[in-house]
Backbone as CSV, one residue per row, in Angstrom:
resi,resn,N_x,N_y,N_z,CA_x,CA_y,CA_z,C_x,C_y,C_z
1,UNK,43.964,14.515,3.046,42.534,14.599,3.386,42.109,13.328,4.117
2,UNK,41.814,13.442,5.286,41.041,11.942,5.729,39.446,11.600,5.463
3,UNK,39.624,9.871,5.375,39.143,9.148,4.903,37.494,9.449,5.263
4,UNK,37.156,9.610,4.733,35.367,9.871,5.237,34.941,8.460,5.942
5,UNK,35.411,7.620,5.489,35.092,6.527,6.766,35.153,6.276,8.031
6,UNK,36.772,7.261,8.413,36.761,7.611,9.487,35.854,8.190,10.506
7,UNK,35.199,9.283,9.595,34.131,9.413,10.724,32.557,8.694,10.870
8,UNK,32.685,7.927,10.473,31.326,7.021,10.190,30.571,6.395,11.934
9,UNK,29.646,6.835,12.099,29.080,6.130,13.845,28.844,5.374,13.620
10,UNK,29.650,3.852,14.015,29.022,2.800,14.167,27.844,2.184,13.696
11,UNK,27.477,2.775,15.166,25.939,2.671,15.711,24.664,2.600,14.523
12,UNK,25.035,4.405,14.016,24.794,5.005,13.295,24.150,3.954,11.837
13,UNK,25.846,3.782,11.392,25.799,3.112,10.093,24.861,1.688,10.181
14,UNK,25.042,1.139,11.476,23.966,-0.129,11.155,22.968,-0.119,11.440
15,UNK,22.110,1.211,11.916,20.510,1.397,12.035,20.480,1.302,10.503
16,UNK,20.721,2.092,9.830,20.704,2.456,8.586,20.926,1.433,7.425
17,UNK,21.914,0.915,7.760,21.763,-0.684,7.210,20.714,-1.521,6.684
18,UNK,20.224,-1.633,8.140,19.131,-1.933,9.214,17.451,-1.703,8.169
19,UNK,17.935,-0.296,8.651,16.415,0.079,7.597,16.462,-0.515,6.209
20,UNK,17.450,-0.108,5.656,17.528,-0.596,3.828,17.183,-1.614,3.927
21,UNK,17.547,-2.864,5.144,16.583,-4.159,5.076,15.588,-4.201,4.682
22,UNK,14.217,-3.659,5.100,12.977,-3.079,5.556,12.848,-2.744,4.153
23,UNK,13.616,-2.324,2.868,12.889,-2.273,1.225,12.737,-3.181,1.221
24,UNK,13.765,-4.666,1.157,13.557,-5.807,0.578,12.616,-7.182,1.188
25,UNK,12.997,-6.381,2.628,12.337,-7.616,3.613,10.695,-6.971,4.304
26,UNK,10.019,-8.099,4.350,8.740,-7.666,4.486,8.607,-7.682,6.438
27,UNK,9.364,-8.952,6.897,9.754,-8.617,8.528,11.395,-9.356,8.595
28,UNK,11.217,-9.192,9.165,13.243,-9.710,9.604,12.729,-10.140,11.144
29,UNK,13.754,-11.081,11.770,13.554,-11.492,12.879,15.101,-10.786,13.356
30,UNK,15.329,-10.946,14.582,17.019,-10.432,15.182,17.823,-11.124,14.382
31,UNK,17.791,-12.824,14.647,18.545,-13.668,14.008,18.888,-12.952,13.248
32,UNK,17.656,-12.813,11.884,18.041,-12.729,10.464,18.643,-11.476,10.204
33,UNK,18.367,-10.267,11.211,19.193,-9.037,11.232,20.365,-9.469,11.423
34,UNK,20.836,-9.987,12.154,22.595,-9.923,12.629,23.194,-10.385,11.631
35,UNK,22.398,-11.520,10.867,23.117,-12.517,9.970,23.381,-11.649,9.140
36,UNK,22.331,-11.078,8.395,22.511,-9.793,7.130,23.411,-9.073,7.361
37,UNK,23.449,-8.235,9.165,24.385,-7.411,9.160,25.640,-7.401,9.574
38,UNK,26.405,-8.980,9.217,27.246,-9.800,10.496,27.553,-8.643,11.776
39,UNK,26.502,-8.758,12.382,26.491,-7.865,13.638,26.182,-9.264,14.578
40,UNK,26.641,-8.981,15.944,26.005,-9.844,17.104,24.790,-9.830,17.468
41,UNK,23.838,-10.952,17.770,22.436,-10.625,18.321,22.133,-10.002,18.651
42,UNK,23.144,-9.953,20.138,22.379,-8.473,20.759,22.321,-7.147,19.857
43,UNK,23.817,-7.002,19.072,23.496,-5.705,18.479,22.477,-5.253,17.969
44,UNK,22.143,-6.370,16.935,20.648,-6.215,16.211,19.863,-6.005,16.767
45,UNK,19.218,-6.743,18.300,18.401,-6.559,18.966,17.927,-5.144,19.353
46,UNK,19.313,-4.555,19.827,18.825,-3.035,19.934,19.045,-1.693,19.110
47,UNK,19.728,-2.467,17.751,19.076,-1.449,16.749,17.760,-1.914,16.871
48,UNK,17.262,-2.833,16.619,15.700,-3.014,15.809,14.750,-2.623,17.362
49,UNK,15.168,-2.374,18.471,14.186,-1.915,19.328,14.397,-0.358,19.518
50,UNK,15.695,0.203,19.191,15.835,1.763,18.890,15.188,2.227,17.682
51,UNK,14.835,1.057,16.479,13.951,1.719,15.743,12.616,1.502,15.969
52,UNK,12.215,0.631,16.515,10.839,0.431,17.111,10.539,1.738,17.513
53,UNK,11.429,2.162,18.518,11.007,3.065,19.464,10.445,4.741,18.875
54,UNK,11.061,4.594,17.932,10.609,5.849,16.973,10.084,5.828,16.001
55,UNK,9.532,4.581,15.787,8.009,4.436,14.685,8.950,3.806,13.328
56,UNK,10.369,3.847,13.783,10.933,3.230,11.852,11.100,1.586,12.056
57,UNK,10.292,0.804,13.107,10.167,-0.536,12.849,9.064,-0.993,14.182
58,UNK,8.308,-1.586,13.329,7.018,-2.712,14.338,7.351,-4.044,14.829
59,UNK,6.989,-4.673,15.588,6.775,-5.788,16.279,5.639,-6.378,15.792
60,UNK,5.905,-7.818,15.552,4.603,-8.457,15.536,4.010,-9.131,16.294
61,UNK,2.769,-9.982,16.171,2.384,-9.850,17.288,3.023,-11.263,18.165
62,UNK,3.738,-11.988,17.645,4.527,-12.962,18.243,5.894,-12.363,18.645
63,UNK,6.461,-11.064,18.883,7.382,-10.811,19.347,8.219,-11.188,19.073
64,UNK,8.684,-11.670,17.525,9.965,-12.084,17.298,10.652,-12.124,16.408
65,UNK,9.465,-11.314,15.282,9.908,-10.329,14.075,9.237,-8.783,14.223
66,UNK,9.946,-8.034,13.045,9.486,-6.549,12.947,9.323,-6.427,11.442
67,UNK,8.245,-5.329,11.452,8.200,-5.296,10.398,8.314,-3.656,9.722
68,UNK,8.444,-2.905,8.327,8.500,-1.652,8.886,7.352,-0.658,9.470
69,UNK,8.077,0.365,10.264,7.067,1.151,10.790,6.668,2.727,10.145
70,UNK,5.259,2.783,10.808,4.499,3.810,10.023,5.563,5.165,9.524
71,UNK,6.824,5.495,10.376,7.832,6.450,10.084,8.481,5.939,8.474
72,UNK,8.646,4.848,8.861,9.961,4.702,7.750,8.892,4.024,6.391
73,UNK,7.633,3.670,6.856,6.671,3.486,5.187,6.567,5.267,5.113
74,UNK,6.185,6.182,6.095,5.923,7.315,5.236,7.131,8.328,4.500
75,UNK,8.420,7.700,4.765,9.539,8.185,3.757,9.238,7.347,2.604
76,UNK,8.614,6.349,2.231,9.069,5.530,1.118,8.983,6.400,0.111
77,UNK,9.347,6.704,-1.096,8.726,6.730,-2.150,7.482,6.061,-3.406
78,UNK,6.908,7.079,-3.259,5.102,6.221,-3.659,5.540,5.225,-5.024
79,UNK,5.240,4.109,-5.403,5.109,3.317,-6.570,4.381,3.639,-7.506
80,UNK,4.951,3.401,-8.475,3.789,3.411,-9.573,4.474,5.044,-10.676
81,UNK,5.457,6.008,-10.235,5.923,6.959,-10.420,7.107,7.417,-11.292
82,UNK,7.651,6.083,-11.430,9.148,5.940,-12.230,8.459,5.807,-13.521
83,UNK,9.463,6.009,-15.017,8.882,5.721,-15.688,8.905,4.504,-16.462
84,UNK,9.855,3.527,-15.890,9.194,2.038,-16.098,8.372,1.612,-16.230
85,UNK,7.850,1.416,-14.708,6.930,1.232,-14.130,5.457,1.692,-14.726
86,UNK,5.914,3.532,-15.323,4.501,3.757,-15.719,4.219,3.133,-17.244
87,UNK,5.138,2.727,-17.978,5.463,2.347,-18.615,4.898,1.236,-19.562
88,UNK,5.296,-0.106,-18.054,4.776,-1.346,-18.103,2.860,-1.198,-17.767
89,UNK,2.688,-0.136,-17.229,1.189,-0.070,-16.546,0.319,0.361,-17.952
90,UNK,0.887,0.826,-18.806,0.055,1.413,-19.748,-1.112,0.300,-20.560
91,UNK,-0.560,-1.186,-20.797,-1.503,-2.419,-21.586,-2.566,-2.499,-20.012
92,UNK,-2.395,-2.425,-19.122,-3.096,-2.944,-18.400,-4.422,-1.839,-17.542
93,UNK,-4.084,-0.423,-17.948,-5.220,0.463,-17.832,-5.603,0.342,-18.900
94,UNK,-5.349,0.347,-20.139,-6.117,0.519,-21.126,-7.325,-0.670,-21.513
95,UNK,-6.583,-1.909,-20.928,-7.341,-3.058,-21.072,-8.681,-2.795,-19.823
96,UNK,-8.286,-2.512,-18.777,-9.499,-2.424,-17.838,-10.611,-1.061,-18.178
97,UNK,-9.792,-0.271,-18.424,-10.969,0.486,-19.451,-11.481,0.618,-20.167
98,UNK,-10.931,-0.144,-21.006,-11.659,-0.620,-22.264,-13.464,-1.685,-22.002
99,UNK,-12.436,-2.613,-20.782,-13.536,-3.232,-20.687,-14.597,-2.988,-19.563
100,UNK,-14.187,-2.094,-18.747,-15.726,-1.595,-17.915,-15.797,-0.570,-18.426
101,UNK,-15.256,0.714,-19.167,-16.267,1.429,-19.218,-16.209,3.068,-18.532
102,UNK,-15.299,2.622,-17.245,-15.274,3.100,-15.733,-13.819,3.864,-15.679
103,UNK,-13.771,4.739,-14.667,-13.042,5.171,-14.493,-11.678,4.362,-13.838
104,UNK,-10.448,4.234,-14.372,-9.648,3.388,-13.845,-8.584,4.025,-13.443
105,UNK,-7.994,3.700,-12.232,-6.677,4.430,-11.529,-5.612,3.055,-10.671
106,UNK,-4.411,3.263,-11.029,-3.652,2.787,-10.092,-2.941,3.650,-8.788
107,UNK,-2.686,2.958,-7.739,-2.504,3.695,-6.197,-1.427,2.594,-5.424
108,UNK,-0.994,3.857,-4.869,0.051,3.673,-3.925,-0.416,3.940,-2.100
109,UNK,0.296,3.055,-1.743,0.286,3.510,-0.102,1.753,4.305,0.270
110,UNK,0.980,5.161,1.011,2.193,6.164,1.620,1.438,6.475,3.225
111,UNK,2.439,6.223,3.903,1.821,5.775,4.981,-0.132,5.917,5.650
112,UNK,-0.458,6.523,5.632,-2.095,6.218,6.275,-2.435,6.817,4.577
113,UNK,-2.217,7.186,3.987,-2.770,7.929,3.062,-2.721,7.027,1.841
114,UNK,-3.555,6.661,0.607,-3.647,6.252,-1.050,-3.315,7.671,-2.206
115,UNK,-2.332,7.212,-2.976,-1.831,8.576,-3.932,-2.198,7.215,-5.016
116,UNK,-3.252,8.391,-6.208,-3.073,7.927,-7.052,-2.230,8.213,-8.214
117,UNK,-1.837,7.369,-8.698,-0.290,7.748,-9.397,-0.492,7.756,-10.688
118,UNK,-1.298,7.249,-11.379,-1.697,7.368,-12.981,-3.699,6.269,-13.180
119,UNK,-4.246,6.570,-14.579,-4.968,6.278,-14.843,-5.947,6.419,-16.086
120,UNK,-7.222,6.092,-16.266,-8.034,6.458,-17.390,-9.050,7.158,-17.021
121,UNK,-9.414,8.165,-17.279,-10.801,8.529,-16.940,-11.974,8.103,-18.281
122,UNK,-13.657,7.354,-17.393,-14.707,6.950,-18.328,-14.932,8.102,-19.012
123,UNK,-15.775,8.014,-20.166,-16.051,8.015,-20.960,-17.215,8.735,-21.255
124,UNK,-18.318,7.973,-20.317,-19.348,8.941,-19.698,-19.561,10.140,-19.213
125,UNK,-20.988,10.836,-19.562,-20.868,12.286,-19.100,-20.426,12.081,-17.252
126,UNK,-21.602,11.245,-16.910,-21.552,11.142,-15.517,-20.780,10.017,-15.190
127,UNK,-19.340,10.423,-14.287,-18.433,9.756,-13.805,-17.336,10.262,-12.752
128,UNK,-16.420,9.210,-12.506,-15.766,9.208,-11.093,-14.864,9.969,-11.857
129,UNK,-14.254,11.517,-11.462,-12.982,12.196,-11.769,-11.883,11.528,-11.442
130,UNK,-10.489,11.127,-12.345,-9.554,10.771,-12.349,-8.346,11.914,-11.465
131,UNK,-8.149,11.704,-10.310,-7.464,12.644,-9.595,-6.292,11.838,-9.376
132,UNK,-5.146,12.156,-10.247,-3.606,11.832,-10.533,-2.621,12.828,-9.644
133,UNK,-1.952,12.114,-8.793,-1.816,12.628,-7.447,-2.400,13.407,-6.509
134,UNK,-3.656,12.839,-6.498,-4.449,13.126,-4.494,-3.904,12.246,-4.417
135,UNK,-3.922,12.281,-2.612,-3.929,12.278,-1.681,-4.696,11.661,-0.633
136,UNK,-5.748,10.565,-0.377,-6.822,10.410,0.258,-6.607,9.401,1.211
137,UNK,-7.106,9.364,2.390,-7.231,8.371,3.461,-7.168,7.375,3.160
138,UNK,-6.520,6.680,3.427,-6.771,4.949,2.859,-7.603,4.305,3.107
139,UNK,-8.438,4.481,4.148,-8.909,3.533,5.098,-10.370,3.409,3.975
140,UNK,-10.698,4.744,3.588,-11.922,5.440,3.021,-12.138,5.458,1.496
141,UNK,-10.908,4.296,1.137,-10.878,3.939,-0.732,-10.607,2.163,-0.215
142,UNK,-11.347,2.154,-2.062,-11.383,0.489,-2.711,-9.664,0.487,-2.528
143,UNK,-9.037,1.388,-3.035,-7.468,1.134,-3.310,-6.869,1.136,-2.286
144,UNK,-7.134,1.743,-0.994,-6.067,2.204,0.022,-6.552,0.386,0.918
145,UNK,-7.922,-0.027,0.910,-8.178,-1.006,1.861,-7.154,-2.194,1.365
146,UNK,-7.738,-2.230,-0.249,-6.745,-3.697,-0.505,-5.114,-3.553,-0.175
147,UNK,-4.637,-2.502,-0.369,-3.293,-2.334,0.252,-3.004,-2.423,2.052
148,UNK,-3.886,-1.890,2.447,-3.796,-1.838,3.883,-3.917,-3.697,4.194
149,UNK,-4.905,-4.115,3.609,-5.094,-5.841,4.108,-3.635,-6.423,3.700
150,UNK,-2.844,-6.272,2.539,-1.217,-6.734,2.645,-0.421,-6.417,3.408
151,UNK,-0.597,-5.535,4.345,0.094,-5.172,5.873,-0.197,-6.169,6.535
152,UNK,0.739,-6.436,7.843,0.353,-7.007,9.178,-0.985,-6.323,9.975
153,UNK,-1.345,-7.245,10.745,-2.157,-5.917,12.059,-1.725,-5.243,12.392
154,UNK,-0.891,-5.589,12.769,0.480,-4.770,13.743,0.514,-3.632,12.885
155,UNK,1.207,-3.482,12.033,1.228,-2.484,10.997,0.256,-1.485,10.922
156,UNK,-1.338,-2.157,10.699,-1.911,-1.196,10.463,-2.689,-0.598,11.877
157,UNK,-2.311,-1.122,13.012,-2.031,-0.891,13.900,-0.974,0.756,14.237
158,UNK,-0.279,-0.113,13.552,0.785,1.858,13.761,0.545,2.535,12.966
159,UNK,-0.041,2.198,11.718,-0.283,3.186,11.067,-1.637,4.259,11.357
160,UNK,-2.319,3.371,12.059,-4.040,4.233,12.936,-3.625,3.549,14.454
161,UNK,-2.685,4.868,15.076,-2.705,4.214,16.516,-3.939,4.621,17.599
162,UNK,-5.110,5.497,17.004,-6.375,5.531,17.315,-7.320,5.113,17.497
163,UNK,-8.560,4.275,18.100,-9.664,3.592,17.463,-10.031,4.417,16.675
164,UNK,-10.386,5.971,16.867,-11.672,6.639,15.808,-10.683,6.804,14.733
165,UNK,-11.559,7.035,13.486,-10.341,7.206,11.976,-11.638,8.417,11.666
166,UNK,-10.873,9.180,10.954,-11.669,10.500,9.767,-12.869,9.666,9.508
167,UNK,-13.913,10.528,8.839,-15.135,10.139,8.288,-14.930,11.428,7.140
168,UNK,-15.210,11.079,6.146,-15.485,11.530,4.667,-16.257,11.765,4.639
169,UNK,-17.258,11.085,4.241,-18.857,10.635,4.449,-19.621,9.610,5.418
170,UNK,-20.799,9.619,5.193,-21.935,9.169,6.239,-21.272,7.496,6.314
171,UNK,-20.621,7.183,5.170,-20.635,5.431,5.034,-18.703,5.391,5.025
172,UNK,-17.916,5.760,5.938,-16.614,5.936,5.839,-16.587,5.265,7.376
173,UNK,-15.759,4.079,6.988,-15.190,2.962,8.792,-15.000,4.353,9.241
174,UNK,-15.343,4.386,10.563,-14.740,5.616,11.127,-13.992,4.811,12.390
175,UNK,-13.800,3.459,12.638,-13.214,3.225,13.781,-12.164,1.841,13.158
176,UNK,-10.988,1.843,14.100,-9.895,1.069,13.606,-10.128,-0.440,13.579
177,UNK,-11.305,-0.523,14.869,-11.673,-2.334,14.890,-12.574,-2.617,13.536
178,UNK,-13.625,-2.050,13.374,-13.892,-1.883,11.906,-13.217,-2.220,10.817
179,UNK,-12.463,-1.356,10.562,-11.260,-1.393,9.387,-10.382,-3.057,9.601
180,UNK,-9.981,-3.258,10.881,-9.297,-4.073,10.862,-10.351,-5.943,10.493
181,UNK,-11.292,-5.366,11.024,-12.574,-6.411,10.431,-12.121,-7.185,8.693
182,UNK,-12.601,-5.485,8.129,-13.501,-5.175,6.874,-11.614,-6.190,6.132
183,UNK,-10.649,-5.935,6.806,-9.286,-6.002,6.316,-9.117,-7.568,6.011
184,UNK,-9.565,-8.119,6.935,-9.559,-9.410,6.981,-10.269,-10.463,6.003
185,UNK,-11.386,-9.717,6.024,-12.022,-10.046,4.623,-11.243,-10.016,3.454
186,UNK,-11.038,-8.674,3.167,-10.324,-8.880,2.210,-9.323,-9.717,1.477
187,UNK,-8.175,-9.537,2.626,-7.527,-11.021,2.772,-7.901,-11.953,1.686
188,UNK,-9.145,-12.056,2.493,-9.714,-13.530,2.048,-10.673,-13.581,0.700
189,UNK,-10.565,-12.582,0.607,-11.586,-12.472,-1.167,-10.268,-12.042,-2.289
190,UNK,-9.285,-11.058,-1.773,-8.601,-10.975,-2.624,-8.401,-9.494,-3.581
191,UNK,-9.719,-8.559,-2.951,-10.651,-7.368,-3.542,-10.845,-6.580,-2.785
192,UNK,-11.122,-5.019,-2.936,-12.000,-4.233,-1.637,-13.061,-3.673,-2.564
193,UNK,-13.848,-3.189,-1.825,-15.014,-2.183,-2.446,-15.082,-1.286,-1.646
194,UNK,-15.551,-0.470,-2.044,-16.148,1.022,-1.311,-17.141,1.327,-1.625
195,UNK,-18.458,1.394,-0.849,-19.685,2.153,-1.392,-19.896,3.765,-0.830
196,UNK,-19.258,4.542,-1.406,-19.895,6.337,-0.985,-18.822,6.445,-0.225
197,UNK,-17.611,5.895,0.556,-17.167,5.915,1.148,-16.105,7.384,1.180
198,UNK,-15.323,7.401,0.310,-14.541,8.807,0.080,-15.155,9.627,-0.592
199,UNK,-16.318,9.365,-1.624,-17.411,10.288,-2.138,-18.962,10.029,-2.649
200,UNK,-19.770,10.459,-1.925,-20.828,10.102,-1.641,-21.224,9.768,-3.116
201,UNK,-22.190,8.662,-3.702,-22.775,8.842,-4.521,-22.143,7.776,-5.555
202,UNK,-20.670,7.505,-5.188,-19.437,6.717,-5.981,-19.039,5.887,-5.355
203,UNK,-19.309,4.120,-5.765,-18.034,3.324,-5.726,-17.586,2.697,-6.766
204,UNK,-16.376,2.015,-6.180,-15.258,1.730,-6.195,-14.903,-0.020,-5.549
205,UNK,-14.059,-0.822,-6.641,-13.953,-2.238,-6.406,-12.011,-1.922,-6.817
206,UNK,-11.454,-2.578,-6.171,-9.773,-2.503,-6.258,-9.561,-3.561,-5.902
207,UNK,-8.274,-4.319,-6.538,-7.660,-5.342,-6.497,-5.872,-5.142,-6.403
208,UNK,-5.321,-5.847,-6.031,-3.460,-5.806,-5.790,-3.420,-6.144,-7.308
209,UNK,-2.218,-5.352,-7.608,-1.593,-5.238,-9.067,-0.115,-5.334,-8.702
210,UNK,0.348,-4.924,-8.115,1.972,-5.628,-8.328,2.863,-5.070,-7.338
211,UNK,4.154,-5.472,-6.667,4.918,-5.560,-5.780,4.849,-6.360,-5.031
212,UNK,6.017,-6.637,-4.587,6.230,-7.616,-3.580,6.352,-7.488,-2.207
213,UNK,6.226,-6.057,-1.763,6.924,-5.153,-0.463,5.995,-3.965,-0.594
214,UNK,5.813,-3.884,1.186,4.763,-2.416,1.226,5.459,-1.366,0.212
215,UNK,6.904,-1.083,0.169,7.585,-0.491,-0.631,6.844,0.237,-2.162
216,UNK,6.445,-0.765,-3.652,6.298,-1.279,-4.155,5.372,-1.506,-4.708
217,UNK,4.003,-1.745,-3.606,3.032,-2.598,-4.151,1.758,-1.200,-4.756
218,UNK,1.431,-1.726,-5.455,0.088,-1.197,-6.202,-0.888,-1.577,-6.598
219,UNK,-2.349,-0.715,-6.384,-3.457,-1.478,-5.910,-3.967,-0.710,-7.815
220,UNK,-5.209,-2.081,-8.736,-5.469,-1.465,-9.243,-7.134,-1.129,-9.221
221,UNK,-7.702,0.089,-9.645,-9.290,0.400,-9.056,-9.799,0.890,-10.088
222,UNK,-11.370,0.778,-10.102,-12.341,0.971,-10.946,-13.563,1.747,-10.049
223,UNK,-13.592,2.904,-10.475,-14.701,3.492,-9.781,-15.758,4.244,-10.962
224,UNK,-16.698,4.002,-9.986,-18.318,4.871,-10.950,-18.710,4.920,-10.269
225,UNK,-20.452,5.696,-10.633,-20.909,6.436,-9.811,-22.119,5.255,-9.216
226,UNK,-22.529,5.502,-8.364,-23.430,4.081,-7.533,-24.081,3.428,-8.159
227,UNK,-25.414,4.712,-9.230,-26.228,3.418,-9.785,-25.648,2.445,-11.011
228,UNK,-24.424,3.093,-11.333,-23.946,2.027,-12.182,-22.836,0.572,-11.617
229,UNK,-22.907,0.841,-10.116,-21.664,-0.003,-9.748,-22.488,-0.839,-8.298
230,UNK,-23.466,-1.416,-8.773,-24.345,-2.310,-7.764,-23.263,-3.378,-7.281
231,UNK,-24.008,-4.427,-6.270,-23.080,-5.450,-6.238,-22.636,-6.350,-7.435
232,UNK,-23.608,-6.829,-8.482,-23.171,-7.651,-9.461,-22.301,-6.899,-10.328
233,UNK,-21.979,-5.484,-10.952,-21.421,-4.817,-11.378,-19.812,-4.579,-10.503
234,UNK,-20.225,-4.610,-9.696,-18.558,-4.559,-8.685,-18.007,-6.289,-9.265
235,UNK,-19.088,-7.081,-8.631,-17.782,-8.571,-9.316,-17.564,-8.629,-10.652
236,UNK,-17.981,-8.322,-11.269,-17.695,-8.316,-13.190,-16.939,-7.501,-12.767
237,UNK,-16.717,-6.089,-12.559,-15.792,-5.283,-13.044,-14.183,-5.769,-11.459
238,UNK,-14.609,-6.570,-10.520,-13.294,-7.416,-9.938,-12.784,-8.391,-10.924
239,UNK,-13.590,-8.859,-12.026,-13.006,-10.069,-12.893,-12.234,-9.361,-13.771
240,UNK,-12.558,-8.474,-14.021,-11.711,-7.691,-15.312,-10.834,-6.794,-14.630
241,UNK,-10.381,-6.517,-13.467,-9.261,-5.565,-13.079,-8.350,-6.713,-12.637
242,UNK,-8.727,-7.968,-12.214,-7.533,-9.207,-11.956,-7.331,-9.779,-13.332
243,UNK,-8.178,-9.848,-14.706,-7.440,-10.335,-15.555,-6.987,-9.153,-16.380
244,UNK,-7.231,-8.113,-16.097,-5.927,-6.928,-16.679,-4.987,-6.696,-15.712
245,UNK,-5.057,-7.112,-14.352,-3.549,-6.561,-13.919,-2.548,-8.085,-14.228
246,UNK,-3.087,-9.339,-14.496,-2.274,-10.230,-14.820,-1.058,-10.215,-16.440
247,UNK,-2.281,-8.662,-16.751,-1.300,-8.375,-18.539,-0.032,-7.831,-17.983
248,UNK,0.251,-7.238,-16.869,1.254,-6.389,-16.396,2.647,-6.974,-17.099
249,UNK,3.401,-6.415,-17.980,4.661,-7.072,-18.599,5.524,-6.747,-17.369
250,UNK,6.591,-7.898,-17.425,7.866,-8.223,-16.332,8.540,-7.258,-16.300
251,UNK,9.529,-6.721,-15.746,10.382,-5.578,-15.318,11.579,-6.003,-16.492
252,UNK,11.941,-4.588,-16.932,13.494,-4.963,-17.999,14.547,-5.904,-17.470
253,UNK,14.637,-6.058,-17.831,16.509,-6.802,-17.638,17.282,-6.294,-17.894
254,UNK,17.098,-4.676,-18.896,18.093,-4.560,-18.847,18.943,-2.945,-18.052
């Protein structure tokens, strides 16, 4: 019987390589491709511009790393889904619900879209429904923005290669310079909010909860319905979703 290696493409095998980079690495430069893949510069060079070319790797905007692209984030598998993972998440919804009150969900990015992957629903008659795997625009949730701001531009760039984006409702970014604004902020606070944005009447304050790689990462969120989630009510309930996602216990060892 011959060797199944035998028929292996080259080419083939080190796009692929290539990509598996792209779990661990957040951009790779050529250099650092060839080195990983003791391949020659050039080789790397034009795997990583043959995957450019079909959406499974980005450019940044200095031209001299990539990072992955909107193709190969929307194969990932969503986070938050294994049962480790859901596992370790359990002290740290219970703690944020406990202490607002509110409806609490953790979320994944899958390419333009937020899946929420587990959560608590409040308590209250009147409250935000806990919807454990939708589906929703990212652009148009507390959870999908703070994830989108841990992307590059570039990134979220390929991921909305449009200016106009969906509108939900009356108060939903409907344009990409917008979003890429509102993104930047974030950045820099650390938080997103949403007022009415994916449903009229309801927001929503989300903070990063864990991963290290678009791969990975998970956003955690607190939503209610408006008149209970003013601005001073959004920062109390941002203080208590960053000191419950800090309960998050470490990954097994074993």
């Amino acid at each position: 019987m011959a060797d199944p290696k035998s028929y292996i493409i080259e080419s083939l095998d080190t796009g692929l390589r290539l990509m598996r980079l792209f779990l661990t690495h957040d951009t790779l430069s050529v250099t650092e491709a060839a080195r990983e893949l003791d391949v020659a510069r050039s080789t790397a060079h034009r795997v990583l511009s043959t995957l450019e070319s079909r959406g499974f790797a980005t450019r940044d905007a200095s031209g001299r790393g990539y990072s992955a692209g909107p193709e190969l984030v929307a194969l990932g598998r969503p986070a938050g889904y294994g049962p480790e993972i859901r596992t370790r998440l359990q002290v740290v919804l219970d703690a944020a619900a406990a202490a607002t009150g509110e409806t609490i969900s953790t979320a994944a990015l899958i390419g333009d879209q937020v899946i929420i992957t587990d959560g608590r629903e409040s308590p209250h008659s009147v409250r935000a429904v806990l919807a454990s795997g939708r589906a929703l625009p990212a652009h148009a949730t507390a959870a999908g923005k703070v994830l989108l701001a841990q992307l590059t531009a570039e990134q979220v760039c390929a991921l909305y290669p449009e200016e106009r984006l969906a509108g939900l409702t009356s108060h939903t970014l409907t344009s990409r310079s917008a979003l890429l604004s509102e993104l930047a902020g974030i950045r820099a606070l650390g938080r997103a909010d949403s007022h009415g944005e994916s449903v009229s009447g309801m927001n929503a304050v989300a903070v990063p909860l864990a991963g290290n790689s678009w791969r990975d990462r998970l956003a955690l969120m607190a939503s209610m319905p408006a008149d209970r989630g003013g601005a001073s009510e959004l920062d109390r309930h941002a203080e208590v979703l960053q000191r419950a996602a800090r309960l998050l216990p470490p990954p097994s060892s074993s």
